[in-house]
VEXDREN-2710 file (C-alpha; in Angstrom, 1 decimal):
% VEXDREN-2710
k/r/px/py/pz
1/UNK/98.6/63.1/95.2
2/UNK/98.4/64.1/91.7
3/UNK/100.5/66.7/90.6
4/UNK/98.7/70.2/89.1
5/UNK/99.2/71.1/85.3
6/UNK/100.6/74.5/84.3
7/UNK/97.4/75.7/83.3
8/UNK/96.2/75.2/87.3
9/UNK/98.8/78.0/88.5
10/UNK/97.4/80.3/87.0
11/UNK/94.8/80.3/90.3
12/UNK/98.2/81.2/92.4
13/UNK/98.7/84.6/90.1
14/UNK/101.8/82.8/88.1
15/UNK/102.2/81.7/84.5
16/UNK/104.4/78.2/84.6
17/UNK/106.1/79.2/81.1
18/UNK/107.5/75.8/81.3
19/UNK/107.8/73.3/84.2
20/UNK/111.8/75.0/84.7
21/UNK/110.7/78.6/84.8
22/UNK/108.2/80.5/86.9
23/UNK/107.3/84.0/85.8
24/UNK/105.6/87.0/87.3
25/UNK/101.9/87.7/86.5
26/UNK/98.7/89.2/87.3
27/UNK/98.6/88.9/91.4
28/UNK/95.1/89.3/92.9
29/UNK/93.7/85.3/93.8
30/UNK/92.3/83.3/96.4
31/UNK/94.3/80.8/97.6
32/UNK/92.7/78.0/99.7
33/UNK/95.6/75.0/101.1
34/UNK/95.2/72.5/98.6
35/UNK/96.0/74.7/95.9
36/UNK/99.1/75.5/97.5
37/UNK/99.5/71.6/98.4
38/UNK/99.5/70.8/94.8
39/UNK/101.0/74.0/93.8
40/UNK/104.3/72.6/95.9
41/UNK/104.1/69.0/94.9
42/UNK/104.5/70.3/91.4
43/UNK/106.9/72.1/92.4
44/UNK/108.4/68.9/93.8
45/UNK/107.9/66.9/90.6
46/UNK/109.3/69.9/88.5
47/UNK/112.7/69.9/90.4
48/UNK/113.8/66.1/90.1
49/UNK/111.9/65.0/93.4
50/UNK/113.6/66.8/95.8
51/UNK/113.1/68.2/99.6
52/UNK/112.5/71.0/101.0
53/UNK/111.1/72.7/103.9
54/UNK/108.7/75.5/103.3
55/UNK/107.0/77.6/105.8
56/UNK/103.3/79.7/104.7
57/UNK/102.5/82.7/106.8
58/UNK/98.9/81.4/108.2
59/UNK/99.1/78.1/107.6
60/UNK/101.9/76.8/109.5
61/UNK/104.9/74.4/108.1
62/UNK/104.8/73.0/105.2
63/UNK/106.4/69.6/104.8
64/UNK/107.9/68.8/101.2
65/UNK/109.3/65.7/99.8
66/UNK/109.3/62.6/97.2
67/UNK/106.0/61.9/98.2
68/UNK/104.4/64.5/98.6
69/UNK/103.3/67.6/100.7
70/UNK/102.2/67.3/103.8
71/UNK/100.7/70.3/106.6
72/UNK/101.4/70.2/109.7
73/UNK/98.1/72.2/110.4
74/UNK/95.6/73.2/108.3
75/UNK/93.0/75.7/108.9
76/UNK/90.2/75.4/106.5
77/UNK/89.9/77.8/103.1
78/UNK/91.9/81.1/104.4
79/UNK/93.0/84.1/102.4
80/UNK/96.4/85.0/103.2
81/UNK/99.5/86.7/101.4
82/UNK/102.9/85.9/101.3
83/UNK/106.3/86.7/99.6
84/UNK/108.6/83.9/98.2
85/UNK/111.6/82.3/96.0
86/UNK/110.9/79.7/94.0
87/UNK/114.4/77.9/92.9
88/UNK/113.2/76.2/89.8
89/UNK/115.8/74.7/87.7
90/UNK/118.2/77.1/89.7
91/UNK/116.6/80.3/88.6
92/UNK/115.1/82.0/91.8
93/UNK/112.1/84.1/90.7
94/UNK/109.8/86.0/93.3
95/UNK/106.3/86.2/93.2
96/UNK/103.6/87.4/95.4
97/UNK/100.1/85.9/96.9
98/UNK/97.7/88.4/97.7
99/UNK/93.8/88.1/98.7
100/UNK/91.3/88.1/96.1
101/UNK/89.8/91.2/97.3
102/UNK/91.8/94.2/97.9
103/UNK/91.7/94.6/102.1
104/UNK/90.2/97.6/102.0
105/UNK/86.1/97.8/101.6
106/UNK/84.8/96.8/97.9
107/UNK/82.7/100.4/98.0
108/UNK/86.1/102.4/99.2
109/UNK/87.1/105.1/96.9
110/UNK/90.5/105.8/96.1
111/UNK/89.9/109.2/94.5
112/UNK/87.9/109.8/97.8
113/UNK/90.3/109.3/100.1
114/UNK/93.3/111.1/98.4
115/UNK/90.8/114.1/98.3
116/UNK/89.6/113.9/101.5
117/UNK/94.2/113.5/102.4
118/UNK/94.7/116.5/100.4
119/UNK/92.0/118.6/102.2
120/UNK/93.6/117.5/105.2
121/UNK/97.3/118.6/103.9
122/UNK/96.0/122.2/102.9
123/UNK/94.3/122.5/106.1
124/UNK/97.4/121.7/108.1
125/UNK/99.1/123.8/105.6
126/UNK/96.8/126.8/106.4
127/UNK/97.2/126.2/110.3
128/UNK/100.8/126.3/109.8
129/UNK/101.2/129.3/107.5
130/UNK/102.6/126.9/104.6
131/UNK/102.6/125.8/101.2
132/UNK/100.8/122.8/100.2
133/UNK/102.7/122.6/97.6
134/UNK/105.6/122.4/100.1
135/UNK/104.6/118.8/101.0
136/UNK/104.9/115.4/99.4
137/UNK/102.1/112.6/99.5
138/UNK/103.8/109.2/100.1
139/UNK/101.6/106.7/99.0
140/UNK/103.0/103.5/101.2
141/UNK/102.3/100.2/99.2
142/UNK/102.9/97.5/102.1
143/UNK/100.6/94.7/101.8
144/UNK/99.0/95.7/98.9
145/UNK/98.2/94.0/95.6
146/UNK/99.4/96.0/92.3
147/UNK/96.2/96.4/91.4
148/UNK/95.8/99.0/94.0
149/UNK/99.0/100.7/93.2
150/UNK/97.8/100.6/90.0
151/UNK/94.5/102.6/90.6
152/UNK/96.5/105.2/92.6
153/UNK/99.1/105.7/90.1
154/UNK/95.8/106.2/87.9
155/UNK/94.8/109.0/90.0
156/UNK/98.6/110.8/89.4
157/UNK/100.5/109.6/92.3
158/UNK/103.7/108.7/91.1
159/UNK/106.2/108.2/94.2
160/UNK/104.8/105.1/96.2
161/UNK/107.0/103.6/99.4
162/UNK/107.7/99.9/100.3
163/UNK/108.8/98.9/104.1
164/UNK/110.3/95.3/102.7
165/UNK/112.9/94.2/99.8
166/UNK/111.2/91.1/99.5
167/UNK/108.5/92.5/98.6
168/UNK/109.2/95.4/96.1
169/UNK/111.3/93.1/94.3
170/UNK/107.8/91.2/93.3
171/UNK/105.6/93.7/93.4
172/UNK/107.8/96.5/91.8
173/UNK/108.1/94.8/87.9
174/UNK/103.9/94.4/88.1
175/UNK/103.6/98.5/88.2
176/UNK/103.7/101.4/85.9
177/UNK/107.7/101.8/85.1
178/UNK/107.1/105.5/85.5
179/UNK/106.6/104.8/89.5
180/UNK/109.6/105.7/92.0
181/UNK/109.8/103.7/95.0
182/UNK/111.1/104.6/98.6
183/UNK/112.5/102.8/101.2
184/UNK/111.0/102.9/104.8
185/UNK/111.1/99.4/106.4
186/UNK/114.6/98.7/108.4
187/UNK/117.2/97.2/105.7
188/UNK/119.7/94.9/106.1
189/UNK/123.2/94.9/104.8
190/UNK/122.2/91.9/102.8
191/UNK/119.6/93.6/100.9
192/UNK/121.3/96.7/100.1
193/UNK/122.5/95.7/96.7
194/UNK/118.5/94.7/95.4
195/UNK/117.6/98.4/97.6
196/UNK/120.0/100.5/95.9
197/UNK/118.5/99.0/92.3
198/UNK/114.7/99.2/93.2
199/UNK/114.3/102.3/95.0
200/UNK/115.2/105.8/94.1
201/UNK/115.5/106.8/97.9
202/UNK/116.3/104.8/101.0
203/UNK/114.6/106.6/104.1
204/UNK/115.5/104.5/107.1
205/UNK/119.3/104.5/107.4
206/UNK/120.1/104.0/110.9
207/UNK/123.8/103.5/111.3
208/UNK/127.4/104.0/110.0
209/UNK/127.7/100.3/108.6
210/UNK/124.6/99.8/106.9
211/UNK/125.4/103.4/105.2
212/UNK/128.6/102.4/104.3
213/UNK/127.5/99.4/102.4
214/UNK/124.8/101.1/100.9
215/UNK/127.5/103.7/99.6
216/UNK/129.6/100.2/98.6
217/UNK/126.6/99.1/96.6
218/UNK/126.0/102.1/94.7
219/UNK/129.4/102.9/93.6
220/UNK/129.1/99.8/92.0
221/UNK/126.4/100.7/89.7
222/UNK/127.8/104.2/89.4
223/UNK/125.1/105.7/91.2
224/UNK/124.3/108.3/94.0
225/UNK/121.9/107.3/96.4
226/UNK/119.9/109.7/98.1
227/UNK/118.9/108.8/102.0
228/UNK/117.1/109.7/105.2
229/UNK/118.5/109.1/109.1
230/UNK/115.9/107.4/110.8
231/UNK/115.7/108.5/114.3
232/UNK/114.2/106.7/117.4
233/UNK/113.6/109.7/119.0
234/UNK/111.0/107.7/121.8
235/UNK/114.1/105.5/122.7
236/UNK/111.6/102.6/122.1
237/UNK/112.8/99.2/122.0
238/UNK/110.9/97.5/119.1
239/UNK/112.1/100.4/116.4
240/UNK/114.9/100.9/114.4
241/UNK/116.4/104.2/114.2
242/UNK/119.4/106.2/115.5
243/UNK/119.8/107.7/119.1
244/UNK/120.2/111.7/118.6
245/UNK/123.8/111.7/119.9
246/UNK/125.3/108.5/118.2
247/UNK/123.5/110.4/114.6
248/UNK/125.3/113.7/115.7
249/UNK/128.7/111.8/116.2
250/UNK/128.2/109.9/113.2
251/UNK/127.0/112.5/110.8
252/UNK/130.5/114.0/109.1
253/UNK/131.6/110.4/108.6
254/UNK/128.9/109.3/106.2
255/UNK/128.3/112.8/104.7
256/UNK/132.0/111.9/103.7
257/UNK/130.9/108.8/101.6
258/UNK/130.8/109.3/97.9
259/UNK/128.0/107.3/96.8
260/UNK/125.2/109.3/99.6
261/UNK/123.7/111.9/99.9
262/UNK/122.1/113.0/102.8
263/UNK/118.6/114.5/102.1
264/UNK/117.3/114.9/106.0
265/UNK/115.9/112.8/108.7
266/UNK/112.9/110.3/109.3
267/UNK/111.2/109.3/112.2
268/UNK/108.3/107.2/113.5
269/UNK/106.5/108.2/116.3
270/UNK/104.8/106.4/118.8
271/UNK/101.3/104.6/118.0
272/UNK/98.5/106.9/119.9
273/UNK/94.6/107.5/119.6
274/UNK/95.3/111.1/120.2
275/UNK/97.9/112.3/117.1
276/UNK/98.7/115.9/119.5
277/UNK/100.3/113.4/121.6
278/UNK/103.0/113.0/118.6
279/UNK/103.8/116.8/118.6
280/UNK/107.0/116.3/121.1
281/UNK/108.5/114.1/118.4
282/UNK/108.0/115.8/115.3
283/UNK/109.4/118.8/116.9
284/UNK/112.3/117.2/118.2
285/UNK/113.3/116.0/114.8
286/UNK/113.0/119.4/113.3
287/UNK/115.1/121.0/115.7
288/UNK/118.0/117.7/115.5
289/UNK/117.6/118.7/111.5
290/UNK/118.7/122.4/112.3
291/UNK/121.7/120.5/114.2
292/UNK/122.5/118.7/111.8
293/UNK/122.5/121.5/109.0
294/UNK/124.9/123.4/111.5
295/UNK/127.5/120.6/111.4
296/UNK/127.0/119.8/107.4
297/UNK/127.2/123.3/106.9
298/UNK/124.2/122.6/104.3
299/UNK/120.1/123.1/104.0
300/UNK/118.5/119.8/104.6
301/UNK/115.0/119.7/102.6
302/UNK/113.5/116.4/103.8
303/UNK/111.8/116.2/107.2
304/UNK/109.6/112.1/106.4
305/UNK/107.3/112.3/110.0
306/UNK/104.0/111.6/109.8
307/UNK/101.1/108.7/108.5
308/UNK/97.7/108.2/108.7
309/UNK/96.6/108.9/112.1
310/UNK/99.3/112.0/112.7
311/UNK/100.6/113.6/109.5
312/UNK/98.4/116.8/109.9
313/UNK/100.4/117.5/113.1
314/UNK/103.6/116.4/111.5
315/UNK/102.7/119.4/108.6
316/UNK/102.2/121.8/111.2
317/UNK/105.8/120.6/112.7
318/UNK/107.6/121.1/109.5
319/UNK/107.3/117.9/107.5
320/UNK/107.8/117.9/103.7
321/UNK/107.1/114.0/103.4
322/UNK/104.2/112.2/104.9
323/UNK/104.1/108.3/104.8
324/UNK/100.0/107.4/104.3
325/UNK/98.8/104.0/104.0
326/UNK/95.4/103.5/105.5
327/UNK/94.1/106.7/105.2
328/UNK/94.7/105.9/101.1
329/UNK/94.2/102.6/100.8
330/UNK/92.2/101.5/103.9
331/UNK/93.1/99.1/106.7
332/UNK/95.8/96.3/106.4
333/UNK/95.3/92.3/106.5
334/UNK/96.1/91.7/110.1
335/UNK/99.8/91.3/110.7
336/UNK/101.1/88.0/110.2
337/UNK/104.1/86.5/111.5
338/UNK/107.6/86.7/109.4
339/UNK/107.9/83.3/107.3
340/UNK/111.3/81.7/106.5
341/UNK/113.0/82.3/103.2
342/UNK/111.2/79.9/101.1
343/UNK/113.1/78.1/98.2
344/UNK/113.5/75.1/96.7
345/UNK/117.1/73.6/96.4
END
């Protein structure tokens, strides 16, 4: 198999600086499988020939070694996207893959669509007896390219949200600096040192641990990190997110920690056609914040409930932040499944 020159990568939204280093660029490419064949075999070549085990999102596992790369099934020319660590020459860099279309439709309008949200906001507003100005629009990045961050932050949103590290840590560097990034995907403890440096607020803290090494991490860049509770208030099984009586027993003991501050709660309500059906839980979590407030002894301004299909319900409920994604930006890739950590060794 020959082995692609630098000036090839650039068709997998990387500049190859020199064979050693791999830097961040312009994302926003097709990718068909032998590009990312010879894209690994270079890999290969560049790191003194040896293996390593790599595993792509739609195209199944990827076999690396002296010889070559070798798929264990290929599906024909496919877009897909992915998130990876390249270890080249010992210096792990991530990069992203997107699609070379955006995934919503080429004749979408952004501007549209955050008029037609804002309209919605106001109305909900009016129902309510509120403020619009009462309520924050968060833009919610996941899956997409920079480009369409990009053309949002174009359009004067400035506070965007990420539900993976892995992903932010790529995609992050390739926006506007002025852009602040939330938190809303579960976090692990082992990411908590890249989420307290990336993101301005973490939203889905949901337990004592992983607020404690959150709290570890940011005392060590002298910082304060503002959170959200994420509450499972529908007790279901696949989410993340505090029980109601473990966050009321829990409360005063990470209200104690230095580094965090507690800004209010989050929740994610259940998936339904009918967004009334989501009332229950919206009001739920506004009467466990007024708990809370009673044991903190302190005003908490941040209810996050609400996205897409829901948030004009979650408005009327009290929520100051709503989390929109496809109402912005238009409908997702179809989920894939979670890929390995890729990296070279």
């Amino acid at each position: 198999m020959k082995a692609v020159q630098p000036r090839d990568l650039v068709c997998l939204g990387l500049r190859f600086g020199r064979v050693a280093k791999l830097e961040p660029a312009e994302c926003g490419v097709q990718i068909m499988p032998l590009r990312i064949i010879q894209f690994f075999h270079a890999l290969a070549l560049a790191n003194g020939r040896r293996r390593a085990n790599q595993r792509m999102a739609t195209n199944g596992p990827i076999s690396m070694n002296s010889n070559g790369v070798t798929f264990r099934r290929q599906t024909g020319h496919r877009r897909f996207q992915c998130v990876c660590n390249v270890n080249a020459r010992q210096q792990t860099v991530p990069f992203l893959v997107f699609p070379a279309a955006l995934p919503h439709a080429p004749n979408m309008d952004l501007a549209e669509n955050l008029n037609a949200i804002r309209n919605r906001i106001e109305a909900a507003c009016a129902r309510a007896a509120r403020n619009p100005d009462s309520i924050t629009l968060l833009p919610v990045s996941k899956s997409q390219p920079p480009a369409a961050v990009r053309a949002a932050a174009g359009l004067g949103l400035n506070r965007f949200a990420e539900n993976k590290v892995q992903e932010a840590k790529a995609k992050i560097p390739l926006c506007p600096d002025r852009l602040r990034w939330h938190m809303i995907g579960h976090l692990q403890s082992n990411k908590c040192r890249d989420a307290v440096r990336l993101f301005e607020m973490i939203q889905s803290v949901d337990s004592l641990a992983l607020a404690e090494e959150i709290n570890k991490r940011a005392g060590q860049t002298a910082k304060t990190m503002p959170i959200l509770l994420e509450v499972n208030l529908a007790g279901e099984a696949s989410k993340f997110g505090y029980q109601p009586d473990r966050l009321l027993a829990e409360l005063a003991q990470i209200n104690a920690l230095q580094r965090i501050e507690i800004q209010g709660l989050m929740t994610l309500a259940p998936w339904t056609p009918e967004p009334e059906k989501a009332r229950p839980i919206f009001r739920q979590l506004r009467e466990l914040k007024k708990r809370c407030e009673q044991i903190l002894g302190a005003t908490l301004p941040l209810l996050s409930m609400g996205m897409s299909g829901d948030f004009d319900v979650a408005i009327e409920e009290g929520a100051t932040l709503v989390r929109i994604g496809t109402a912005l930006f238009g409908p997702r890739p179809p989920a894939k499944k979670t890929m390995a950590a890729e990296k070279i060794n």
